[in-house]
Phi, psi and omega in degrees: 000299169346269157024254191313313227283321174307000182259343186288329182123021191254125160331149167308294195257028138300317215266330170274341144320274151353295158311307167305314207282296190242071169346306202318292181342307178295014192240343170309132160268167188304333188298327189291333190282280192307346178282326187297297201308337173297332210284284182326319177309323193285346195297349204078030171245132190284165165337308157328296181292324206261341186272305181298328197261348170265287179275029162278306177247096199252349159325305199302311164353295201266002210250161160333103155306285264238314213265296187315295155340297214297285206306307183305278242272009167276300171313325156295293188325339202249014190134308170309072163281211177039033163319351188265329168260354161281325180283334189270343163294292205220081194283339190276011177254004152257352158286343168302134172287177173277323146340279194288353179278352229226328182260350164283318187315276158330289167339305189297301188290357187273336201281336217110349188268137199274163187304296165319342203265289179318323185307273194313310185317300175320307171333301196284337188220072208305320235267312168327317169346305172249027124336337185271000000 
């Protein structure tokens, strides 16, 4: 595990930070780490982006394909593109069930607010996320 996160550019000691926030991590085999890291790449992030949104976020590490899945394609559904600079904005917007993004949103348009309005506001300012 180490391995990979050093070929990426992340530091010992970030990688121990890293350990501290989420234990779990340190029980991944490399393969579950390269599925992640695939994952983002297809999201449209570059390498750069994929260093910053893992040792930022080593929770995503740990989080569910099928959860991650669930959550992008809840986010297309409403709209969202340009993953790689919204996770790279805000990597922790990758700790959200699809549920709950899905239960702010709805909130927001209840308020009057258009679907599109909403899209966008997130988009342009990732950091609104953590209002949910």
């Amino acid at each position: 595990m180490k391995e990979i996160l050093k070929k990426l550019g992340i530091s010992e000691k970030t990688i121990n930070q890293m350990l501290e926030i989420c234990p779990n991590i340190d029980g991944l085999n490399d393969k579950e780490i390269l599925e992640k890291m695939d994952y983002l790449k297809n999201l449209g992030c570059d390498e750069i982006q994929i260093r910053n949104i893992i040792s930022s976020n080593p929770n995503y590490l740990d989080k569910s394909n099928s959860d991650i899945e669930k959550l992008i394609n809840k986010m297309k559904s409403f709209g969202f593109d340009s993953f790689n600079i919204l996770f790279d904005g805000n990597p922790y917007i990758l700790n959200f069930d699809a549920y709950e993004i899905e239960n702010y949103i709805n909130k927001r348009k209840e308020n009057g607010e258009t679907l599109e309005d909403i899209v966008d506001d997130l988009s342009s300012n990732p950091f609104l996320f953590e209002d949910i």
